[in-house]
N, C-alpha and C positions, 0 to 999 in steps of 0.2 A: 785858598778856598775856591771852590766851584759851584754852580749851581746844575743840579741833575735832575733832566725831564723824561719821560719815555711815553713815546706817542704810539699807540695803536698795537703792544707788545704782545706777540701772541710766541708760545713755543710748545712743540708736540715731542713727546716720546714714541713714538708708532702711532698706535688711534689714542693713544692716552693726552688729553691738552690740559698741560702742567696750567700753564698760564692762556689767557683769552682776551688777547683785547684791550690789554691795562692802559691807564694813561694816569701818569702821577709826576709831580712837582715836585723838587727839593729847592729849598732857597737854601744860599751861601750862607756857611755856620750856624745854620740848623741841623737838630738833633731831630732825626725823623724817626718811628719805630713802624717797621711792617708784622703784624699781628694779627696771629689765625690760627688755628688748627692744626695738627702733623697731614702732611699731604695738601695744602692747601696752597703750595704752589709762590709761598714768601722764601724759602729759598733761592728755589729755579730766578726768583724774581734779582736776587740780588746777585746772583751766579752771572746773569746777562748784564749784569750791571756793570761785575767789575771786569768781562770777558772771557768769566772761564767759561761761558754758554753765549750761543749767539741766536738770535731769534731767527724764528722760521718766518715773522712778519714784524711789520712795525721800526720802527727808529729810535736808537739812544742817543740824547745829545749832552755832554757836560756844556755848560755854558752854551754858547749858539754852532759846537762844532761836532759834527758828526762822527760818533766815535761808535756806530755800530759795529763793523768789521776791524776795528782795531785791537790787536791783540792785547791780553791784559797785560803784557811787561810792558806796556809804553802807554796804560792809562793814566800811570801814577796816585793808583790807588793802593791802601793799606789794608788787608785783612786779618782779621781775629777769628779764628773758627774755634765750633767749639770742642774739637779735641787738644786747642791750643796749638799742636803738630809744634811739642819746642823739641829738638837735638837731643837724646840722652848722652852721647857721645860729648857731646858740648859744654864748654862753660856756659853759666849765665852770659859773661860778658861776650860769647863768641855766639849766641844765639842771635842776639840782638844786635850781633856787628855781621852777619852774613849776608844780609840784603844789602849790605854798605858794599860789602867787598864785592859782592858779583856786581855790580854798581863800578867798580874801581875806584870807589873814591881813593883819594892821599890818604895816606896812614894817620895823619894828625886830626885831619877832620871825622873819619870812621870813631876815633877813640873820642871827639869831642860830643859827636853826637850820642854816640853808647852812654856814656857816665851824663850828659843832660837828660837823655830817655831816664835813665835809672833814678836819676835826683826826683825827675817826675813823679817815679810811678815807687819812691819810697825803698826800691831795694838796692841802693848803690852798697848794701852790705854781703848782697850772694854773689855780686860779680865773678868770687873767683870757684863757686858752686857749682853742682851740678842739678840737671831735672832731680836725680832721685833722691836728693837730699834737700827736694824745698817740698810746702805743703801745696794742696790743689790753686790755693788762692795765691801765694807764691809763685807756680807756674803759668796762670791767669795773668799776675800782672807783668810774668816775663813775656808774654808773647802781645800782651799791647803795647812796652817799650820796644819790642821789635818794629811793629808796626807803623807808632809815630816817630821812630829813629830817623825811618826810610823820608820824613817829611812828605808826609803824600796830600793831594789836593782833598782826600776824600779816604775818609775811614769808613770802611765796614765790613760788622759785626754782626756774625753767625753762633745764637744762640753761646757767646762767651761765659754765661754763670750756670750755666745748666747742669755744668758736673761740680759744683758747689754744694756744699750743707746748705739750711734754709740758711742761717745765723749768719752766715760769712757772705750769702747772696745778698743781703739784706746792707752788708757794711760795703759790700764789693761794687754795688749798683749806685750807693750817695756817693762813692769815691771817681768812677765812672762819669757822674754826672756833671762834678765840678770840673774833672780832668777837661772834659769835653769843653766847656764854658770855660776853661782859661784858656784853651788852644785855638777856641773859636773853631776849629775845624768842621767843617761840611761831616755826618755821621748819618749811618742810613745803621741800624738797627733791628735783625730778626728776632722774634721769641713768640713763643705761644703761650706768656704769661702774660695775661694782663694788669696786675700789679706792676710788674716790670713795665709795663708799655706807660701805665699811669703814673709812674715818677719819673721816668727820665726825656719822656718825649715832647719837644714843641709839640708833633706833630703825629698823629696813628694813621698809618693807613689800615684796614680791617681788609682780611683776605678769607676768602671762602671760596674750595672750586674753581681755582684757580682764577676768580673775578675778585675785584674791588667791591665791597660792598658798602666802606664810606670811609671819608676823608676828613680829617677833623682835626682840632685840638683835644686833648684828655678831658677837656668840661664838655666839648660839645658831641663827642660819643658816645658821653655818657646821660648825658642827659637829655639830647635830643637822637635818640638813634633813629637811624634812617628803616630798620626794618628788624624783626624779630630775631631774625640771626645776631645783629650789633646786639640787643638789647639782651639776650640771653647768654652773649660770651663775656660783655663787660659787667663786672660787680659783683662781688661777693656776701651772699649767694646772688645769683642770676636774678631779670626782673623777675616776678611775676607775670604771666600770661595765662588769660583765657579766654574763651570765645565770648561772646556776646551777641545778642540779638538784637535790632530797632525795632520799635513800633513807633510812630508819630515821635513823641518826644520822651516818650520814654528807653529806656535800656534793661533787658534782660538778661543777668547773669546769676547762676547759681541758682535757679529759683527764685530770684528777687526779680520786682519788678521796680525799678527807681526814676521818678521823671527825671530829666537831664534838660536844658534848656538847649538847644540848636542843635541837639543830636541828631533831628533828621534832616540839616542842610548837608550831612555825607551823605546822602543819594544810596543808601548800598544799607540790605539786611541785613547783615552781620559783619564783625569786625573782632581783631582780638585787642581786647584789651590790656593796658601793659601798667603794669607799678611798682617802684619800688618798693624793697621789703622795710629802705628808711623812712618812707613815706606815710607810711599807713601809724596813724593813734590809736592806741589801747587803750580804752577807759578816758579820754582827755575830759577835764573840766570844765573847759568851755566846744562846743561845737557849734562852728560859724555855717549859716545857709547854703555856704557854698562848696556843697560838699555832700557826699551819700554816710551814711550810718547804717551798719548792719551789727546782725546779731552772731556769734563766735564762740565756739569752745575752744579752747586750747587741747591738744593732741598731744602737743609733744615738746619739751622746753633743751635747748643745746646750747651748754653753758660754756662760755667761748672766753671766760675771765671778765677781762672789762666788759664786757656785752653778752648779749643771749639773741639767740633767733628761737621764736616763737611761730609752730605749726598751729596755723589757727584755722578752726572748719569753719566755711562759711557755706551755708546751704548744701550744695554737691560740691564746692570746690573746698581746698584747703590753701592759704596763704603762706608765706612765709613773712613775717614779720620781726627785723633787727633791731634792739632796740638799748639803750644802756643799762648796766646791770641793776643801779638801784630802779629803775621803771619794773624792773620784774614782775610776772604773772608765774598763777602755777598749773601745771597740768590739771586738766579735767575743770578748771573755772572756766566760770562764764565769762564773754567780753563784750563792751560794745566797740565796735571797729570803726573807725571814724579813716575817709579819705578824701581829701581838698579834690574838686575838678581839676584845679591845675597842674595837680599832681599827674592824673590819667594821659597815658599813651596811646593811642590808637593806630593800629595798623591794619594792613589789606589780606583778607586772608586769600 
C-alpha cells in the first residue's frame, strides 16, 4: 500500500488547462473516487498519477518520494481503463499473465498469481477463453485480475463500469467494493457518476474545470457542499437552488416574504438558497416554529415506483420534492410546503 499526494498539480494542453493547481491526499488503503463532469480534467488527473502524463507544474509524491518524472513502468501501479484494452488474440489466462511475463517473473509464480487473481475476481472458469467469448462484465472482471495480478502499490480506475448495463453496473460496483476492502489496496477511482462515487468511496474529490471544488466524505458532500456546483451534481435529482433576497431579518424568495432569525448577520443582499428535494414536507401534521410554510400546487408528479418526485410551484419558483410512494400527492392539488431552517443551504452568488 502507498499513500498518494499531489501538491500544486497544474497541466496544459496548448492554452487549454486540463487541470489547475490541484492538491489532494490519498491515505494507504483508501478507496478515493475523483468525480466530475466529461472534460473536467479527473482523468488528465489520474493519467499524472500513474505517469502516463507529467505535469507542466507542481509534484507527485507516493509516500514521501518524489515520483513526478518517474516513468509509469517503475510506479508499480495497476490500471483498469474503461475500454478494459483485454488481448482478443489472448486467452483469459494469458491476459492476465502478460504484465507478469514482461515482469519476467518464473513460470511457477506467473501461474500462481494468474489462477489467485482469477479465484479473486470469480472467473477461474474462462481461463482457457477468449475476450469474444466472455460478456462485458466477464471482460471487466478480466482486466482488474490483470491488474491486481501485477500486485501493484496502487490501483487505478478509469471509468471501469461505463460500458456496463445499469443492472450488471449495479452488481459490478458492491463486487468492486469488497474486492477493494479485502485487498486493502490504495484505489484512486474516475466516473462522472455520482451514485458510483456514493457507494464505493471513503473519500470524493469533486472536479469541475479542471479545479478541485471539495473534498470530503460521501455524507459530507452531500450534505454540507461547499458551493453550488457540489450541490447541483450530487443527488438525485439535484438540490434545489434559488436566489434569494435580505432584508433585515427577513428573506425573499418566490414572492414570499419569510422572517428568518440571523439572516442578516450574512452581511450580503442576496444569496442562493439550496434544499433538498428530501427535505422539503408535504402537508406534514405537525409543523414545528422552526421552519418556513408556503403555499404549493403541484405541476407535475414522476412516478419512480418506490418514490415519486413531485414538481411543486411555489410563488414564481417551482420545487422538486422526493418523497415515498404511499406520501403521494396528485397533480394540480394544493399543498402546504413545510422546510426545517436546518435544512437550508446557503451560498454566495
Amino acid at each position: 500500500m502507498v499513500s498518494v499526494r499531489l501538491e500544486n498539480v497544474t497541466k496544459r494542453f496548448g492554452s487549454v488547462v486540463a487541470v489547475r493547481s490541484i492538491n489532494m491526499y490519498v491515505g494507504e488503503g483508501e478507496f478515493t473516487v475523483i468525480l466530475g463532469p466529461s472534460g473536467c480534467g479527473k482523468t488528465t488527473t489520474l493519467r499524472i498519477i500513474a505517469g502516463l502524463e507529467y505535469p507542466d507544474e507542481g509534484r507527485v509524491y507516493f509516500d514521501d518520494v518524489d515520483v513526478t518524472w518517474v516513468p509509469a513502468n517503475k510506479r508499480g501501479v495497476g490500471m483498469v481503463f474503461q475500454s478494459y484494452a483485454v488481448w482478443p488474440h489472448m486467452t483469459v489466462y494469458d491476459n492476465i499473465a502478460l504484465p507478469l511475463k514482461l515482469k519476467k517473473l518464473p513460470k511457477d509464480e506467473i501461474d500462481r498469481r494468474v489462477k489467485e487473481a482469477a479465484e479473486l475476481l470469480r472467473i477461474s472458469h474462462l481461463l482457457n477463453r477468449y475476450p469474444s467469448q466472455l460478456s462485458g462484465g466477464e471482460r471487466q472482471r478480466v482486466a482488474v485480475a490483470r491488474a491486481i495480478a501485477f500486485k501493484p502499490k496502487l490501483l487505478l480506475m478509469d471509468e471501469p463500469l461505463s460500458n456496463l448495463d445499469a443492472l450488471l453496473r449495479v452488481h459490478a460496483r458492491a463486487e468492486l467494493k469488497k474486492l477493494q476492502k479485502s485487498l486493502k489496496i490504495t484505489t484512486i477511482y474516475v466516473t462522472h457518476d455520482q451514485v458510483e462515487a456514493m457507494v464505493l468511496a471513503d473519500k470524493i474529490v469533486v472536479m469541475n474545470e479542471g479545479e478541485i471544488q471539495q473534498i470530503g466524505t460521501p455524507e459530507e458532500v452531500y450534505t454540507k457542499p461547499s458551493n453550488t456546483f457540489v450541490a447541483s451534481f450530487i443527488g438525485t435529482p439535484p438540490m434545489n437552488l434559488v436566489e434569494a433576497a435580505i432584508e433585515g431579518e427577513s428573506i425573499i424568495v418566490g414572492g414570499y416574504r419569510v422572517e428568518m432569525p440571523g439572516v442578516k448577520e450574512m452581511n450580503v443582499d442576496r444569496v442562493i438558497v439550496g434544499v433538498r428535494p428530501e427535505d422539503i414536507k408535504l402537508n406534514p401534521q405537525n409543523t414545528p416554529p422552526n421552519g418556513l410554510i408556503l403555499d404549493g400546487i403541484v405541476e407535475l408528479v414522476e412516478d419512480l415506483g418506490s418514490e415519486y418526485i413531485a414538481h411543486v410551484k411555489v410563488g414564481s419558483i417551482t420545487l422538486k420534492v422526493k418523497k415515498a410512494r404511499e406520501e403521494r400527492v396528485e397533480e394540480g392539488s394544493r399543498v402546504k410546503v413545510f422546510i426545517e431552517w436546518s435544512k437550508l443551504h446557503f451560498f454566495d452568488i
